[in-house]
PyMOL Python script that loads the backbone (N, CA, C, O; Angstrom):
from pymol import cmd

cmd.read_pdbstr("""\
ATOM      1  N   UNK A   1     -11.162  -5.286 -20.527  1.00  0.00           N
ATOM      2  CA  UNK A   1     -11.753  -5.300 -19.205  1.00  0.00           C
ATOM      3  C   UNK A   1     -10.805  -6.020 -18.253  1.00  0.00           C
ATOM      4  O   UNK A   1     -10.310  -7.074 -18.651  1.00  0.00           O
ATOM      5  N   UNK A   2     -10.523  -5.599 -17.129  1.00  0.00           N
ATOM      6  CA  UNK A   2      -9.709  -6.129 -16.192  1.00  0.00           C
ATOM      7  C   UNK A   2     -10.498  -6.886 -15.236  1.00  0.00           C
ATOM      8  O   UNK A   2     -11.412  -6.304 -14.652  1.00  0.00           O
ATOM      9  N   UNK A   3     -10.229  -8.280 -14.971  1.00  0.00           N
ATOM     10  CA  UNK A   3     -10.480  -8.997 -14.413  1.00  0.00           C
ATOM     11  C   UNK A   3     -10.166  -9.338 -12.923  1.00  0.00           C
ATOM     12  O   UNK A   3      -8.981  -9.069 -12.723  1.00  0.00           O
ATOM     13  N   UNK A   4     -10.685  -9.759 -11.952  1.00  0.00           N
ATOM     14  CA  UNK A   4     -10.417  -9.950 -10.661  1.00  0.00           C
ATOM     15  C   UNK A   4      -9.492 -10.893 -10.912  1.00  0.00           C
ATOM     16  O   UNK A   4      -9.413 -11.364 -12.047  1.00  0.00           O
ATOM     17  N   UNK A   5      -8.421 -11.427  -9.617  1.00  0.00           N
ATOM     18  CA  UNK A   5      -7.882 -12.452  -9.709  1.00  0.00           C
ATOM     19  C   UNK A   5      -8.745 -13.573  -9.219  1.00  0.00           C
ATOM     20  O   UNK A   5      -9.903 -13.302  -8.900  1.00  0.00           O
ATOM     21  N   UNK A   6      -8.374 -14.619  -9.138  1.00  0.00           N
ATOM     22  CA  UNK A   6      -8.744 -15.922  -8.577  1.00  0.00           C
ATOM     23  C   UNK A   6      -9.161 -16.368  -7.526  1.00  0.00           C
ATOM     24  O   UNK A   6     -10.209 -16.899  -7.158  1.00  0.00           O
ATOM     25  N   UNK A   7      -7.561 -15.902  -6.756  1.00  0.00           N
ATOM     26  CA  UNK A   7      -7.785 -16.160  -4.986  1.00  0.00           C
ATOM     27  C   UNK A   7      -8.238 -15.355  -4.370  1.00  0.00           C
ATOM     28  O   UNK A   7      -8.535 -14.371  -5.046  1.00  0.00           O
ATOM     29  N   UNK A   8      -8.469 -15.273  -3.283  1.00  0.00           N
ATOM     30  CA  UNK A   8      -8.830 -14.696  -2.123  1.00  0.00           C
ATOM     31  C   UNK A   8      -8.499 -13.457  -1.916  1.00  0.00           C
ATOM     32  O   UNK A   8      -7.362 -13.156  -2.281  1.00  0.00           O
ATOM     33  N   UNK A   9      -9.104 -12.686  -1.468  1.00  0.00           N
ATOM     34  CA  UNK A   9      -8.388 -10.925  -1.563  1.00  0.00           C
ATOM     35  C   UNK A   9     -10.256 -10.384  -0.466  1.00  0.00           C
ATOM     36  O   UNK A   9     -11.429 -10.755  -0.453  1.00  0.00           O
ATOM     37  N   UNK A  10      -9.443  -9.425   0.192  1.00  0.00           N
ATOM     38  CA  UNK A  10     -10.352  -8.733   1.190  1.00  0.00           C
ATOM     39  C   UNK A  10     -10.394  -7.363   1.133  1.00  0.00           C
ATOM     40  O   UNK A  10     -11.201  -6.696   1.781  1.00  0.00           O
ATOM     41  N   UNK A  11      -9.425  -6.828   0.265  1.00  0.00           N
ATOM     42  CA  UNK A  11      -9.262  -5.207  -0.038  1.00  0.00           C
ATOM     43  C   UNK A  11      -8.997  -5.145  -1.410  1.00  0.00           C
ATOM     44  O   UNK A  11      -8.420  -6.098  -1.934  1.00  0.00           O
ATOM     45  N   UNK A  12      -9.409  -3.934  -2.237  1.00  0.00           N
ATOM     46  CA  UNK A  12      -8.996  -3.560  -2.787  1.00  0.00           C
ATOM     47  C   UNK A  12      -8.846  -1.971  -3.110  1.00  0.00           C
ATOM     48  O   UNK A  12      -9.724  -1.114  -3.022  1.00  0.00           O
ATOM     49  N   UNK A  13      -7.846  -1.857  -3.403  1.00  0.00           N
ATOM     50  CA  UNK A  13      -7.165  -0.277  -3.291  1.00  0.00           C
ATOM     51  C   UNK A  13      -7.082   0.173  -4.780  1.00  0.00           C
ATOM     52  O   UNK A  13      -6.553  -0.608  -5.570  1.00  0.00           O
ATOM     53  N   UNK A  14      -7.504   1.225  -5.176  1.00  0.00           N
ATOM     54  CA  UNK A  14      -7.041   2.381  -6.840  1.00  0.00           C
ATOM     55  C   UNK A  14      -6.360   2.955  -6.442  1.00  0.00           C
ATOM     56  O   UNK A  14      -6.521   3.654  -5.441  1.00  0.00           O
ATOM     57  N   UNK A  15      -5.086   2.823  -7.279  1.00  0.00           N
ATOM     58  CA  UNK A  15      -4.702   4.113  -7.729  1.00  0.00           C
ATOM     59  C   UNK A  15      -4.700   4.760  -9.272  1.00  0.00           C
ATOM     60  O   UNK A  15      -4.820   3.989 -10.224  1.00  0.00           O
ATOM     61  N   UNK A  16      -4.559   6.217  -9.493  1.00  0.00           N
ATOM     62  CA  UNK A  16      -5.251   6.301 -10.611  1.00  0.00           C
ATOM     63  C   UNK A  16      -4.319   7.631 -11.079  1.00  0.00           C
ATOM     64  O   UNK A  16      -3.983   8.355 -10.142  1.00  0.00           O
ATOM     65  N   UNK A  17      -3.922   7.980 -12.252  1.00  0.00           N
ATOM     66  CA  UNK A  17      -3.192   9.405 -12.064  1.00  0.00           C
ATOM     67  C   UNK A  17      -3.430   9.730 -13.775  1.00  0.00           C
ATOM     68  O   UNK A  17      -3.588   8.846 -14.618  1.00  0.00           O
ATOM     69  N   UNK A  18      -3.413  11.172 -14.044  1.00  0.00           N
ATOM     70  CA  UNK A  18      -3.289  11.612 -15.442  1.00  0.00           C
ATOM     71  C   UNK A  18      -2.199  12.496 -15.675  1.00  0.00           C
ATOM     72  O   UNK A  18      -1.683  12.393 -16.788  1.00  0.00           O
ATOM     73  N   UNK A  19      -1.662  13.448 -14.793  1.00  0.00           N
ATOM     74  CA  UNK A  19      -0.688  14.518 -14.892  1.00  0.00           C
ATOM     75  C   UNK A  19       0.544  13.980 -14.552  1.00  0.00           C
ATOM     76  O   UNK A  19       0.712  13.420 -13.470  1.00  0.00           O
ATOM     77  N   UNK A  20       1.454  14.104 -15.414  1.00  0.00           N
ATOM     78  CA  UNK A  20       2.832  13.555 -15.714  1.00  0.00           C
ATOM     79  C   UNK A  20       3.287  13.549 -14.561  1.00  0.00           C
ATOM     80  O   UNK A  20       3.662  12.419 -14.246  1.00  0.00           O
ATOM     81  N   UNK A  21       3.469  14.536 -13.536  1.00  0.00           N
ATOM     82  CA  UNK A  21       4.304  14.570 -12.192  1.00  0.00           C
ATOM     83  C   UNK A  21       3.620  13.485 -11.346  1.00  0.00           C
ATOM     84  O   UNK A  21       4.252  12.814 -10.531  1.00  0.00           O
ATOM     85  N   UNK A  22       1.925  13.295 -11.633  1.00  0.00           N
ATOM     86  CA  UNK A  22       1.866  12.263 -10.622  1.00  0.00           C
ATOM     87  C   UNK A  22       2.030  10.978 -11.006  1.00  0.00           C
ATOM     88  O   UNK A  22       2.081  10.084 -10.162  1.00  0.00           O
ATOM     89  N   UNK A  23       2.156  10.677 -12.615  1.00  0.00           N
ATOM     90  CA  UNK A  23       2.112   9.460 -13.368  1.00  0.00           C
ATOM     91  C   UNK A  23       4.213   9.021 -12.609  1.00  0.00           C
ATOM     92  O   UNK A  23       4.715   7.984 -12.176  1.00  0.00           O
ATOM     93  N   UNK A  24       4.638  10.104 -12.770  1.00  0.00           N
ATOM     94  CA  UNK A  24       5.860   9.857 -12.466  1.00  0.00           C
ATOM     95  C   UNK A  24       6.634   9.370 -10.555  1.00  0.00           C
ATOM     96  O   UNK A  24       7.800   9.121 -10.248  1.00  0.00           O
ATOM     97  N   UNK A  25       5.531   9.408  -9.789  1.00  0.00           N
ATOM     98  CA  UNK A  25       5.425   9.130  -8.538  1.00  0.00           C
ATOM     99  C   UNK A  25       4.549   8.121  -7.932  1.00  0.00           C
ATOM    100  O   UNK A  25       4.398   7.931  -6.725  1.00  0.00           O
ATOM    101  N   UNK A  26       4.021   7.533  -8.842  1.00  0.00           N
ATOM    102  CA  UNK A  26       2.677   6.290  -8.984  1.00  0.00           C
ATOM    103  C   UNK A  26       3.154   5.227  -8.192  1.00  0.00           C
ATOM    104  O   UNK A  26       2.614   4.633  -7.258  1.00  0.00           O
ATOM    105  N   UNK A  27       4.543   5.052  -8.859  1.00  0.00           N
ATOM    106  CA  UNK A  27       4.915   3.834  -7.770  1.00  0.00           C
ATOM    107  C   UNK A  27       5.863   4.247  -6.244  1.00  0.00           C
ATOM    108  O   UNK A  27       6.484   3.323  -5.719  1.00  0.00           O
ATOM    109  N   UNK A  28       5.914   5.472  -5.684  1.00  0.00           N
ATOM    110  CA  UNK A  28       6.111   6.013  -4.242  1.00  0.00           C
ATOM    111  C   UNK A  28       4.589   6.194  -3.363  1.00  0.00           C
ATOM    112  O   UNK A  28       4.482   6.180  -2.136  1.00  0.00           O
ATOM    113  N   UNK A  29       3.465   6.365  -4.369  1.00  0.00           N
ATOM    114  CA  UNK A  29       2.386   6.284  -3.625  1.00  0.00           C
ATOM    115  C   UNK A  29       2.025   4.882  -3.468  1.00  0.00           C
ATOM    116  O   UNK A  29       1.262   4.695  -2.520  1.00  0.00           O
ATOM    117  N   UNK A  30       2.308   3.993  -4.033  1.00  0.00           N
ATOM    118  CA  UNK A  30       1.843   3.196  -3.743  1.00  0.00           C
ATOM    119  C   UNK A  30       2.362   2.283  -3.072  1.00  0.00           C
ATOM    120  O   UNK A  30       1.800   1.195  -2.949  1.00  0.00           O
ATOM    121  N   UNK A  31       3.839   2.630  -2.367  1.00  0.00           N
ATOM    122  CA  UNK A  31       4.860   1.963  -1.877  1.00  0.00           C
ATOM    123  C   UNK A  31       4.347   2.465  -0.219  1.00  0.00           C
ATOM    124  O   UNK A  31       4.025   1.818   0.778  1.00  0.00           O
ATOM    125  N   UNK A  32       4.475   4.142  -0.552  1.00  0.00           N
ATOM    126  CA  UNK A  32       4.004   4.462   0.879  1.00  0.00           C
ATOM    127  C   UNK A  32       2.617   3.778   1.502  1.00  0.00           C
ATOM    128  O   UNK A  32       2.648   3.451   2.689  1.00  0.00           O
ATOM    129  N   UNK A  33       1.823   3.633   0.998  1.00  0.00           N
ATOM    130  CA  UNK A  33       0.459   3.117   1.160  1.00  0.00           C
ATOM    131  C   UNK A  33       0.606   2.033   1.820  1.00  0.00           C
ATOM    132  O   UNK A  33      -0.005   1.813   2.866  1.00  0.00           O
ATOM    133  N   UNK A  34       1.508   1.153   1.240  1.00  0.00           N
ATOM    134  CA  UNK A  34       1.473  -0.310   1.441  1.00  0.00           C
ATOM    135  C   UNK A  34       2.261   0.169   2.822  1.00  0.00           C
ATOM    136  O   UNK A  34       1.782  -0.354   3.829  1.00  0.00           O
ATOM    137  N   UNK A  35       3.478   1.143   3.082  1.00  0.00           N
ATOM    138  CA  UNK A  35       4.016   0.897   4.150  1.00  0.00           C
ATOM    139  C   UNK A  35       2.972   1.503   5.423  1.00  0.00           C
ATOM    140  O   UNK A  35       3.321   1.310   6.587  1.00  0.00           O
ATOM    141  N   UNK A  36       1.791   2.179   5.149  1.00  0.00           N
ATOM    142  CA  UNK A  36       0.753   2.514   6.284  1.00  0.00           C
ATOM    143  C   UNK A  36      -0.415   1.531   6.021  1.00  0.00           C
ATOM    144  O   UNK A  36      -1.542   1.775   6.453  1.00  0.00           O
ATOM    145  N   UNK A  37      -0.198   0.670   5.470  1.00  0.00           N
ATOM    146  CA  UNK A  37      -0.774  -0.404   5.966  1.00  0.00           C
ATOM    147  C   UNK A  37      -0.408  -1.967   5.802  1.00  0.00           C
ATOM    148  O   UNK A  37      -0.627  -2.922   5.057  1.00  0.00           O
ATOM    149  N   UNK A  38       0.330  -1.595   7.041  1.00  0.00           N
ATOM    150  CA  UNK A  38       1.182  -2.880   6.916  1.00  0.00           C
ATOM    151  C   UNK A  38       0.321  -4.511   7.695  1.00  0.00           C
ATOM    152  O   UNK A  38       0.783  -5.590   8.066  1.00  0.00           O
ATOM    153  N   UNK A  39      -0.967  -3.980   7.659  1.00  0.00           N
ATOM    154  CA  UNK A  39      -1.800  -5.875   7.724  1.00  0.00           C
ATOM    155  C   UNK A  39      -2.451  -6.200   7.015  1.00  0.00           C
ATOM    156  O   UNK A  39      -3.356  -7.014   7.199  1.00  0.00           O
ATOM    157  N   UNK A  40      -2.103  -5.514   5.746  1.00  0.00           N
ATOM    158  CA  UNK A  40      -2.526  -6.035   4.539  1.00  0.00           C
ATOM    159  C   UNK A  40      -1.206  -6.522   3.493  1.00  0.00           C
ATOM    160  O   UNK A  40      -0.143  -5.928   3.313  1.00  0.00           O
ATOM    161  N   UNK A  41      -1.670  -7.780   2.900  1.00  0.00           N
ATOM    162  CA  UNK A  41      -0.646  -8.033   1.950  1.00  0.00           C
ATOM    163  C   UNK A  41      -1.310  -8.175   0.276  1.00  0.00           C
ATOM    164  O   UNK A  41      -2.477  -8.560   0.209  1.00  0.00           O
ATOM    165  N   UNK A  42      -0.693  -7.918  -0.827  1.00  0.00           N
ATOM    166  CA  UNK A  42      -0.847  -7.544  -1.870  1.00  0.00           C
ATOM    167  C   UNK A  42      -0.658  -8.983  -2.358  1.00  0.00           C
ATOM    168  O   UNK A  42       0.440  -9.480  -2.610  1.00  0.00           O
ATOM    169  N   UNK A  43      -1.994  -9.683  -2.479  1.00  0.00           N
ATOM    170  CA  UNK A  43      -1.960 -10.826  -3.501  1.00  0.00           C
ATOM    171  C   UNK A  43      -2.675 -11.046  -5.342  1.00  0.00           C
ATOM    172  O   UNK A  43      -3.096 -12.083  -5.853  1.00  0.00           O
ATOM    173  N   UNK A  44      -2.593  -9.891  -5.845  1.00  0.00           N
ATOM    174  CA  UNK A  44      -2.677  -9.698  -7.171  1.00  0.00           C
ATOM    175  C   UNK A  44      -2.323  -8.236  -7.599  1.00  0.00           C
ATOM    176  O   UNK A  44      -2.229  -7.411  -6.690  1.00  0.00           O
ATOM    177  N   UNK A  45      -2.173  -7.939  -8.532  1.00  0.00           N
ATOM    178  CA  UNK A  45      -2.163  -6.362  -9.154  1.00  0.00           C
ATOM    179  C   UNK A  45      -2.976  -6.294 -10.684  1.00  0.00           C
ATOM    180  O   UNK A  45      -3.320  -7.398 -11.106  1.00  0.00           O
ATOM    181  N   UNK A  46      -3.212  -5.456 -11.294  1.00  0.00           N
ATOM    182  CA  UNK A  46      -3.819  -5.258 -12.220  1.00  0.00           C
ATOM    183  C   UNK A  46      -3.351  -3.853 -12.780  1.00  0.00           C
ATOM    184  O   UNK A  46      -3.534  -2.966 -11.946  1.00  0.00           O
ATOM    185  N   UNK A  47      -2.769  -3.391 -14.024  1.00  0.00           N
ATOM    186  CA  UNK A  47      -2.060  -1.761 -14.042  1.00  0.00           C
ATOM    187  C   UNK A  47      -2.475  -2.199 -15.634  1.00  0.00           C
ATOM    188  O   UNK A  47      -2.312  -3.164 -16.380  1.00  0.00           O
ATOM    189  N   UNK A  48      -3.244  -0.593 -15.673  1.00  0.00           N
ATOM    190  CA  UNK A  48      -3.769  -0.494 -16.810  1.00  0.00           C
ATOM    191  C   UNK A  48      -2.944   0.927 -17.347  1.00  0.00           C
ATOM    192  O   UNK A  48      -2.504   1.753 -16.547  1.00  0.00           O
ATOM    193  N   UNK A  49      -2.804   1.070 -18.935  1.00  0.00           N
ATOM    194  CA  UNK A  49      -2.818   2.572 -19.347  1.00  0.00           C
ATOM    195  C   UNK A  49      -3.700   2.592 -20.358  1.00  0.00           C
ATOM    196  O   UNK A  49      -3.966   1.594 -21.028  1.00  0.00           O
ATOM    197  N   UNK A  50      -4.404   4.161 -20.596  1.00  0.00           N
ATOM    198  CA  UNK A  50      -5.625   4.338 -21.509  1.00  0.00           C
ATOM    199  C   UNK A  50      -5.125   5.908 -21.935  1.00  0.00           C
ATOM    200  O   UNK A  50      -4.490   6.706 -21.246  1.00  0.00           O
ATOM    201  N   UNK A  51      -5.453   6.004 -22.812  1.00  0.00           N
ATOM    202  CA  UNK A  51      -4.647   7.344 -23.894  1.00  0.00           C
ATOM    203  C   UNK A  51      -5.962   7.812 -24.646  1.00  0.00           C
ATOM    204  O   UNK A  51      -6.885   7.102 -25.047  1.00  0.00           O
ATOM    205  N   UNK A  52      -5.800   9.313 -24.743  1.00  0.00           N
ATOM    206  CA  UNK A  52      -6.581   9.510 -25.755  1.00  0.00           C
ATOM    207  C   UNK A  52      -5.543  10.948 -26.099  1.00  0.00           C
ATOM    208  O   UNK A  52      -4.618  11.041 -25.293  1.00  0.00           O
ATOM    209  N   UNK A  53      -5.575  11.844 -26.969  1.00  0.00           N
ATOM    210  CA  UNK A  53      -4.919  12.912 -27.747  1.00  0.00           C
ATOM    211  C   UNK A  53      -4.570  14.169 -26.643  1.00  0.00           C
ATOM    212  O   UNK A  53      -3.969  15.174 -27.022  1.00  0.00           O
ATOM    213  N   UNK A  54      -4.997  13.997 -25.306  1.00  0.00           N
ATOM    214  CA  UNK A  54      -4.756  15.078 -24.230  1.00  0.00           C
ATOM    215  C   UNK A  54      -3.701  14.627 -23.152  1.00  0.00           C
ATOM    216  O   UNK A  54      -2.643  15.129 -22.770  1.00  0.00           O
ATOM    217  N   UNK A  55      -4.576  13.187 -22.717  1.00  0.00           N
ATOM    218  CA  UNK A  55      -4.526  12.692 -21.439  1.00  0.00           C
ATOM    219  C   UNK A  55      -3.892  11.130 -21.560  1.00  0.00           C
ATOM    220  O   UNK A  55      -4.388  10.216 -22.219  1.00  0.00           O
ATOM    221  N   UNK A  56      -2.882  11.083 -20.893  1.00  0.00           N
ATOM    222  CA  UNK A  56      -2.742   9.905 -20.348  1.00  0.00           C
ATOM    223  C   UNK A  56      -2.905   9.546 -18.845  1.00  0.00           C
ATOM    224  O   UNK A  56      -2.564  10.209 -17.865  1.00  0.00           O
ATOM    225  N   UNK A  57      -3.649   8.053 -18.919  1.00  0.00           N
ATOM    226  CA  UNK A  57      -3.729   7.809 -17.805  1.00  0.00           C
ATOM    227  C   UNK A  57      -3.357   6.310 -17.470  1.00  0.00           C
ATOM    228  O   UNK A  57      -3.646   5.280 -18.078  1.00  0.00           O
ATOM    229  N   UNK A  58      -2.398   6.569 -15.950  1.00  0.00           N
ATOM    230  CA  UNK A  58      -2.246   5.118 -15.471  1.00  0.00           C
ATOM    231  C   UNK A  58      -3.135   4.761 -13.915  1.00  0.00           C
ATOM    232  O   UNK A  58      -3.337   5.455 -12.919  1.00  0.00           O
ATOM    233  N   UNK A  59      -3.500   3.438 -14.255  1.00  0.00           N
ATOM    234  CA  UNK A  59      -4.316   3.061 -12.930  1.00  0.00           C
ATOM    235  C   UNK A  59      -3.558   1.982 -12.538  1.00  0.00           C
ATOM    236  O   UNK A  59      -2.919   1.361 -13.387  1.00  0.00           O
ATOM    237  N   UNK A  60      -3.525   1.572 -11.032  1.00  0.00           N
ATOM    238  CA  UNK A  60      -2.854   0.251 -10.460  1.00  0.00           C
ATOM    239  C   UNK A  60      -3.822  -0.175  -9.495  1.00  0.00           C
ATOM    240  O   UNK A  60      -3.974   0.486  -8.467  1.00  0.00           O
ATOM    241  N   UNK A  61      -4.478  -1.188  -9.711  1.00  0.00           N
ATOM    242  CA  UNK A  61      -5.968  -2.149  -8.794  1.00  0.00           C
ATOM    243  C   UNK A  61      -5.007  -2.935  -8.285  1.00  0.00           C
ATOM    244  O   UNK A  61      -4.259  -3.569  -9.029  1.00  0.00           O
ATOM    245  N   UNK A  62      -4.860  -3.012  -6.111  1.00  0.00           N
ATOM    246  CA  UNK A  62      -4.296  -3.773  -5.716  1.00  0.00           C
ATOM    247  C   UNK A  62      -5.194  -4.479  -4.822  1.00  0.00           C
ATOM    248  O   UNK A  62      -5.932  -3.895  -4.029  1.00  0.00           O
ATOM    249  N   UNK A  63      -5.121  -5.861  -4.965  1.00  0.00           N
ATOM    250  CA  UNK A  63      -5.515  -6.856  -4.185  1.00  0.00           C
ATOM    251  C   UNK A  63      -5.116  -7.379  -3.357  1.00  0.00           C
ATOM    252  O   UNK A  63      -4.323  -8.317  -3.433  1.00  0.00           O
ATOM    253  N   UNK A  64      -5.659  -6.806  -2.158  1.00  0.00           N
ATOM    254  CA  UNK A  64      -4.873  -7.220  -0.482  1.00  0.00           C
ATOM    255  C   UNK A  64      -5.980  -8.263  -0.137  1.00  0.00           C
ATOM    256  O   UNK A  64      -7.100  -8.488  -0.596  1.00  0.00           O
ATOM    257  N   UNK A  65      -5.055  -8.934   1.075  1.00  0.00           N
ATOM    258  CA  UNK A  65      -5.342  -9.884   2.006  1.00  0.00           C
ATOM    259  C   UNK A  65      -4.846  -9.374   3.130  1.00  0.00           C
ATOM    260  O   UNK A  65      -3.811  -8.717   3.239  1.00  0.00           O
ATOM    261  N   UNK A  66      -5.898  -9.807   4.302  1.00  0.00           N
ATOM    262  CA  UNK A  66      -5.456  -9.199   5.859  1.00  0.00           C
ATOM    263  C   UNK A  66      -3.963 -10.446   6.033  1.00  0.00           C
ATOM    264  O   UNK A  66      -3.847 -11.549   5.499  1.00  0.00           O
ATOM    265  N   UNK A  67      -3.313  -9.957   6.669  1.00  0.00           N
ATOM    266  CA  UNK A  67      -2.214 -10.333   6.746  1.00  0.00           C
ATOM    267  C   UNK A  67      -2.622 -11.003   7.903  1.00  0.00           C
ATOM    268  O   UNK A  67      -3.444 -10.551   8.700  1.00  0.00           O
ATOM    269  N   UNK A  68      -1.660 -12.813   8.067  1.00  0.00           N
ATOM    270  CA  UNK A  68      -1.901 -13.015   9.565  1.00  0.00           C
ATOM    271  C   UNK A  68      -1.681 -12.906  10.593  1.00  0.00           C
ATOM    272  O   UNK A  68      -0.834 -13.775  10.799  1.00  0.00           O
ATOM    273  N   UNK A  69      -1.883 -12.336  11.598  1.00  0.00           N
ATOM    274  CA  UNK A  69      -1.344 -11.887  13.073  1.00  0.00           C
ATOM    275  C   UNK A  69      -0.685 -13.043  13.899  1.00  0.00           C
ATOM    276  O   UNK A  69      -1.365 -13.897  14.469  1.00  0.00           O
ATOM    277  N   UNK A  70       0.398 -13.020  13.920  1.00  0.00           N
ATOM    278  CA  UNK A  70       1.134 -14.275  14.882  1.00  0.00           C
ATOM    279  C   UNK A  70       1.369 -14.280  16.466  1.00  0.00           C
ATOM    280  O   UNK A  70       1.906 -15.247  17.007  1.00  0.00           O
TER     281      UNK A  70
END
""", "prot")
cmd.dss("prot")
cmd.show_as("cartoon", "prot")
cmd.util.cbc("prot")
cmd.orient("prot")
């Protein structure tokens, strides 16, 4: 079971994929994401994989914080 982090966090975002082409682009989606939303900042992660005889699957739980406005 994956656990929350500790601190403080105001968002949280899934990502989730099973088909190889998208397992293989997991971390451009989630790069782009972060770059369209740039007043949030990523203060934990959580990346799981789970298998069974068909399917693999990877998930990435990100824990944002509103970023502060100066």
């Amino acid at each position: 079971m994956a656990m929350a982090p500790t601190g403080s966090f105001s968002t949280v975002k899934v990502f989730s994929c099973t088909i190889s082409r998208e397992r293989e682009r997991i971390s451009e989606r989630v790069t782009a994401w972060l770059a369209e939303n740039p007043s949030l900042t990523p203060v934990d992660a959580v990346i799981r994989q789970s298998s069974d005889q068909a399917f693999h699957c990877y998930t990435i739980v990100l824990f944002l914080t509103d970023r502060p406005t100066t």
